[in-house]
N, C-alpha and C positions, 0 to 999 in steps of 0.2 A: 554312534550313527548320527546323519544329521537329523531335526525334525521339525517343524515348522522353521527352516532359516539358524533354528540352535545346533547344536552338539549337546548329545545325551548320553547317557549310558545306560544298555538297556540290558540284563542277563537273561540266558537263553528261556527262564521261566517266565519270565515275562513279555520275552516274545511271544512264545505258546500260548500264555493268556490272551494276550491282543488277537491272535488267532483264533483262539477259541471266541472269543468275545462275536468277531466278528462274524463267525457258523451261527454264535446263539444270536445275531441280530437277523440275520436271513431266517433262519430255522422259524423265529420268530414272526416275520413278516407273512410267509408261505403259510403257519398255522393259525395268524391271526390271535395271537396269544402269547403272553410273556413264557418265554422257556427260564427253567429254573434246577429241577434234576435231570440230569444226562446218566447215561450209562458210555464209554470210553474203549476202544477197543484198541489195544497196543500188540506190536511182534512181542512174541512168546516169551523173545530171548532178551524183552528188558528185564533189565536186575532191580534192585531195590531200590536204589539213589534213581534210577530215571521213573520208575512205576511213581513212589512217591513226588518228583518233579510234575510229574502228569496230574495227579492229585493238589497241586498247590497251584499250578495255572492255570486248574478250573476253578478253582477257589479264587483265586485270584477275580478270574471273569464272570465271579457273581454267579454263579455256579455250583451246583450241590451233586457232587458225583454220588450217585447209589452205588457204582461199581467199576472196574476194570477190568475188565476182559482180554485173554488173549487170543488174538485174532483169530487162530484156528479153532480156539474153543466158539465162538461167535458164528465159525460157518459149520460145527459139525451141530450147534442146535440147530442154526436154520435147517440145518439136512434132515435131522431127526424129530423136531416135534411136531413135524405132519405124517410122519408113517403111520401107518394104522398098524402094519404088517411086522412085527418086529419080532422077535424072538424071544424065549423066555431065558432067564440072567441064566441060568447054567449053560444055554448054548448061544452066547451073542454073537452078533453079525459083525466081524470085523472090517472098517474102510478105510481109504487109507486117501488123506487130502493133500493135494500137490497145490500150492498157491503160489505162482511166480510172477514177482509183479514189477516195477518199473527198477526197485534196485533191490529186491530182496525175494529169498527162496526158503519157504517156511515147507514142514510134513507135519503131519500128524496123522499116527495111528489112533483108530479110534473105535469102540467097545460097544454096540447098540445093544439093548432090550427092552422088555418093555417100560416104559416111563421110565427110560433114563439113558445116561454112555459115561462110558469110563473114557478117559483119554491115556491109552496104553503108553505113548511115547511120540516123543517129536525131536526132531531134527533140523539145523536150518546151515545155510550156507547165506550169510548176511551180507555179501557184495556179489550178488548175482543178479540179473535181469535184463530187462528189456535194455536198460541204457549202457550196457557194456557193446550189447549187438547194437544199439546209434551209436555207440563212440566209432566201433570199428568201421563199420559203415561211413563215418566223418575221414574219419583218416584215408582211406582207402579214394574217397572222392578227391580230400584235398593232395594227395601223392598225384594224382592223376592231372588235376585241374593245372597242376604246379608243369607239367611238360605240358600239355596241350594247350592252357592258357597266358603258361608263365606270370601266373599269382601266387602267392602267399598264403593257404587261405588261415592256415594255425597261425597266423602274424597277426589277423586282426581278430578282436572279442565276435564284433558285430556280424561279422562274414561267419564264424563259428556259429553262433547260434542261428543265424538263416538256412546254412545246409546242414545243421542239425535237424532243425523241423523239418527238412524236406528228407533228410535222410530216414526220417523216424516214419514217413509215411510212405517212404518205397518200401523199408520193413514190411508196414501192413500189406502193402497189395503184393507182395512177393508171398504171405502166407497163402495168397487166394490164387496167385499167379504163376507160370513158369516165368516170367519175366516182366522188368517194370523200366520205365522212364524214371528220369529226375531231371528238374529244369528248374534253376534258381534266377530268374533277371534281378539284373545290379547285384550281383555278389560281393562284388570290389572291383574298384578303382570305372566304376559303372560297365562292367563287364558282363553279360549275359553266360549263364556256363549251361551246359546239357549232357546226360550218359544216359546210361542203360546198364542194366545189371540183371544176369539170370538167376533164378533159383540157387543153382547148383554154383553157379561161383560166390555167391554172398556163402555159402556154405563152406566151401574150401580159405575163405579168407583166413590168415593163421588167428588173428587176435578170435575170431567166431567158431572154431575147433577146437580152438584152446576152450571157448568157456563150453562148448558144450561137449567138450570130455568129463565136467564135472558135475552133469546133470545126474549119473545114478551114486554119486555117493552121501548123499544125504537120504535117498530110496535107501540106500543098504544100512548105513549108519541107525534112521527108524526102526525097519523091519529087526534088526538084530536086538537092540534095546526092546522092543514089544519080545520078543521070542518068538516070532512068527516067519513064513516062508512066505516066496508070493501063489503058494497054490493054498495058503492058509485066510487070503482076503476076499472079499465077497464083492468089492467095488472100488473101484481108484476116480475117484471125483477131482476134473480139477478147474482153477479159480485161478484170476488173476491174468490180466491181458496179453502177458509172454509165451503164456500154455496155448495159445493159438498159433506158433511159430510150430510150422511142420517137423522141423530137424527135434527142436524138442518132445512133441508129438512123441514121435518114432521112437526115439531114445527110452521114452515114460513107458511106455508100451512093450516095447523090446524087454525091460526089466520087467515088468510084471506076466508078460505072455501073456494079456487077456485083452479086450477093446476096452476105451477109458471111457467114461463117463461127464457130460459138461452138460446134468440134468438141472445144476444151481446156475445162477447168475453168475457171470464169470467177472462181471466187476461192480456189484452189491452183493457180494454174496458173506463178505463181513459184517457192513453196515445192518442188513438186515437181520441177521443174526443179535449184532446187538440191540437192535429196536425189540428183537423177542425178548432179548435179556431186561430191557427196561420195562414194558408191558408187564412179565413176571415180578417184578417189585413195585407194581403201582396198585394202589387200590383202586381205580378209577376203570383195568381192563382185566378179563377175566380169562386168564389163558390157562390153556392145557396143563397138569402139573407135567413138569420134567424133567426131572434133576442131574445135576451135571457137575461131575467128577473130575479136577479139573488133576494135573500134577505138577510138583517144584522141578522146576529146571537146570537151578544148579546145586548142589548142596554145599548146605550152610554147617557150619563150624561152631562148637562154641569154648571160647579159652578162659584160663584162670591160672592164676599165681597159686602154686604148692602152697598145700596148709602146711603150716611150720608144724606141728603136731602129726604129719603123716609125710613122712620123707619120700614114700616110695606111690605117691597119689601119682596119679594121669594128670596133666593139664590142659587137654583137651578133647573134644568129644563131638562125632559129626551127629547132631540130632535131626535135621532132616535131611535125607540122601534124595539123588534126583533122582527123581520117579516115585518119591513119596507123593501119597495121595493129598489134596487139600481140601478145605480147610481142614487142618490138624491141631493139636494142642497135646505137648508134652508137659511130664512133670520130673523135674530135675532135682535129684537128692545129693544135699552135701553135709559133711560134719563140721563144723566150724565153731569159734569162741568168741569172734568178733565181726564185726562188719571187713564186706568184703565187695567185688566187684566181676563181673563175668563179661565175655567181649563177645561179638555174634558176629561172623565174616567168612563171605565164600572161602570156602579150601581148594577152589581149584582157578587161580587167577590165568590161566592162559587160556581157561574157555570163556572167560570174560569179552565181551565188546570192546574193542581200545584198548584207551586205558583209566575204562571205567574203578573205580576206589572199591578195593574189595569190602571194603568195613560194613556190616550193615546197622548194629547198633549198641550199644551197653549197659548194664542195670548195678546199678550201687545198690548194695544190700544192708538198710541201715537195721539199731536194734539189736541186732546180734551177742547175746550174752551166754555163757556156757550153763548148763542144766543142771540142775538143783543137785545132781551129785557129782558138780563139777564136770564133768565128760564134756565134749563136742557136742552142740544142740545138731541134731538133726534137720538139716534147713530146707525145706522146698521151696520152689522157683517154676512156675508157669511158664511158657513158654509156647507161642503159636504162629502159624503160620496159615492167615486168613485166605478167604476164597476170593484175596485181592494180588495175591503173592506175596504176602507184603508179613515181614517177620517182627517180632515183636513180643516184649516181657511183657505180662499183666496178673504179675501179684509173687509174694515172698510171705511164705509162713514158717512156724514149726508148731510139730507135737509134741505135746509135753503131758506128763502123766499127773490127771487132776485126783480131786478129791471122793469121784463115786466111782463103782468099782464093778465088774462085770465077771464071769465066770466063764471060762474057757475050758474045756477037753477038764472039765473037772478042778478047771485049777484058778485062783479066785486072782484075775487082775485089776489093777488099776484102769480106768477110758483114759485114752489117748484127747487128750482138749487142743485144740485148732487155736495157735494165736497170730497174727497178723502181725507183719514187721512194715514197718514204711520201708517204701523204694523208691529210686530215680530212674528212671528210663529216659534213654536218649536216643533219637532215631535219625536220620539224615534228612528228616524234612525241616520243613521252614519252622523257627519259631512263631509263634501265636501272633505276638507285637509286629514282628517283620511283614507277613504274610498281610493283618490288616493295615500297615504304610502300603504296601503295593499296591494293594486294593484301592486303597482311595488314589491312588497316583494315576491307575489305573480306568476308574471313574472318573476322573478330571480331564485324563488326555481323551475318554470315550465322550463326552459331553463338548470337548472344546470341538470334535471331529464333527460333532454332530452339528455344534452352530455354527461352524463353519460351511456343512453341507445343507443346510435350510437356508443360508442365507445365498447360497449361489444360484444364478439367473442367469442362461444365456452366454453362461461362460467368462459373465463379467460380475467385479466384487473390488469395493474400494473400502479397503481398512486402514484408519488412524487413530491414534492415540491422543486425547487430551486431558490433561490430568490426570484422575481417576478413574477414568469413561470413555470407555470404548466405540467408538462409530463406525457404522457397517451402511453403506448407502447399497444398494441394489439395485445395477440399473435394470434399466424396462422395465420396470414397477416404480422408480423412484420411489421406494422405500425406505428410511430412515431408523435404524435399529439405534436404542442409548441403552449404554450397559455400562454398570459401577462393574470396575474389574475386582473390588475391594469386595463389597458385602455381595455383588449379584444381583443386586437391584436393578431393575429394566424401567 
């Protein structure tokens, strides 16, 4: 991309940095106070290589993330740690959260009692939203426009985005309205253009029936994964600026047979969720306890190469299945006589995003020598899956039979002695070294931005280079800025 007049190359984590950068300088401004730990609220159905991405472009932006959150977990606490009313754990209040937002369609079942919620299950349908209903809306104008005005308007960028905006805001008034105007002047070729559109035909449009034929299968896809029916829920809450579209509405409703709920913010109702989640890990604010049960979304795998010593061994083993609860930590037992290596990766890459890399990480297992009577050492291996989503080996041992001895069911054994094996783990995030070059790259381009925007006046700024040193005159102040481009010297 270009950037100051250069050609740069920038990877997508490091756009996100710049991005976040710029939240943490507003954030900052608004509080009057340097921001520094965030809490991060991501869709449910990022996997590991993006959760991790998310974690290295706040790092990045000088940034200390406490957490990650998925975004449906962020509004069933907002939902929950104001109840007073809640029920006790053998009988919880099931709810069930619809959040449809400008391109994406998230559910969650979810488990209340008191001081705390499970999250039963979730669902999502990840090209769904408001902007499928603008796109159609666009076409359907520009088909029209194309015989009544004889324009093009799919021909030019600039005309698309102008009766996109006005398309997106007939949307809204059509949810309040039987019917709505649209009026774009200079569309193209300075052509003024004008329609009208009812309720009931934005409805019947096919691309707009086609998407919302697919509004209750991510309802039923939830509901089936929790084990629940919808005379089993207590409340259908929903979030997200598209759950204001009547046809949607109806459809949400229709599936559950009961009236819905929109007692939360329908577009903070993430954000604030996660401010309760950051509140909960600061020592500074003293919130209600509430704990929150979060679950893995897709299950992970873990592989290995046959011991030559057991022909007839598995090579592999799904250790967290989705809907396992988090955070988790498993312990993994192997026979082995040398160093060996284990592989961690989704087993089911077509519920993957894209063509997101199913790999999530690997652990070398050094040390490994066979037991004092020769046999296969029996080797453990750690393995968890934290309340980030995020998977990951942390530690390889074995038992081996020491020299003090203990009595069993009458029978005199040896203690089992704990010894530690070095390991390698490797994960899909940034190296260490990598991550602080970004950073400073990062702080460079944040600083040159920054004297760049203190030194503009008025709209006017004269920059030249002499030598070493930089000069920035500013008119209407006629100010005179000298800067060593070398040490920084002013």
């Amino acid at each position: 991309m270009n950037y100051l007049g250069e050609p740069h190359v920038f990877s997508a984590t490091q756009l996100v940095g710049a991005y976040l950068g710029k939240l943490r300088d507003i954030a900052s401004v608004e509080l009057k106070q340097p921001i520094s730990d965030v809490v991060i609220a991501v869709p449910g159905w990022y996997t590991e290589i993006q959760r991790r991405a998310v974690f290295d472009a706040a790092r990045i932006a000088n940034l200390n993330p406490l957490r990650i959150i998925n975004d449906t977990t962020a509004i069933a606490l907002g939902y929950g740690i104001t109840k007073s009313d809640l029920p006790p754990p053998e009988s919880p209040r099931h709810v069930v959260f619809v959040d449809i937002g400008h391109s994406n369609y998230s559910v969650a079942v979810v488990a209340f009692s008191q001081g705390q919620f499970q999250v039963k299950s979730t669902a999502y349908d990840r090209h769904f939203g408001g902007r499928d209903l603008d796109y159609a809306l666009v076409q359907h104008f520009a088909s029209e426009f194309k015989d009544k005005y004889k324009i093009d308007v799919l021909s030019n960028p600039k005309a698309v985005f102008r009766l996109a905006a006005q398309a997106e805001r007939l949307k809204k008034v059509l949810s309040a309205n039987a019917e709505a105007p649209l009026s774009v002047e200079s569309l193209m070729n300075d052509m003024d253009v004008s329609s009208k559109l009812s309720r009931e035909q934005f409805e019947a449009l096919p691309p707009v029936s086609d998407v919302l034929q697919r509004v209750t299968a991510p309802l039923q896809d939830a509901l089936q994964a929790a084990g629940l029916s919808p005379e089993d829920i207590f409340a259908v809450e929903l979030v997200g600026g598209s759950t204001r579209v009547p046809a949607i509405k109806d459809r949400i409703q229709a599936f559950f047979r009961k009236p819905l709920s929109t007692t939360l913010n329908q577009d903070e109702a993430v954000a604030r969720g996660a401010t309760f989640a950051c509140a909960m890990l600061s020592p500074v604010f003293k919130v209600r306890d509430f704990a929150m049960h979060d679950i893995v979304h897709y299950p992970v795998n873990v592989e290995w190469e046959r011991s030559p010593d057991d022909p007839d061994e598995d090579t592999e083993l799904t250790v967290f299945d989705r809907g396992n609860s988090i955070p988790s930590t498993k312990v993994l037992s192997f026979y082995r006589s040398s160093p060996f290596e284990l592989e961690a990766r989704y087993s089911q890459d077509a519920s993957l995003p894209g063509s997101v890399n199913p790999w999530v990480g690997k652990v070398t297992v050094k040390g490994v020598t066979p037991a004092a009577d020769g046999s296969a050492a029996n080797v453990k291996i750690k393995t968890r899956v934290n309340q980030n989503g995020l998977v990951s080996f942390e530690g390889a041992y074995t038992l081996e039979e020491g020299q003090d001895t203990m009595e069993v069911d009458g029978e005199v054994k040896k203690k089992l002695v704990k010894r530690e094996l070095q390991y390698i783990a490797t994960t899909t995030g940034l190296d260490y070294t990598i991550l602080e070059n970004l950073r400073e790259i990062e702080s460079a381009l944040h600083a040159s931005d920054k004297l760049i925007a203190d030194t503009e006046v008025c709209g006017f700024r004269i920059i030249f280079f002499l030598s070493d040193h930089l000069y920035i005159f500013r008119i209407g102040k006629m100010r005179l800025k000298n800067m060593c481009t070398t040490c920084g010297a002013k």
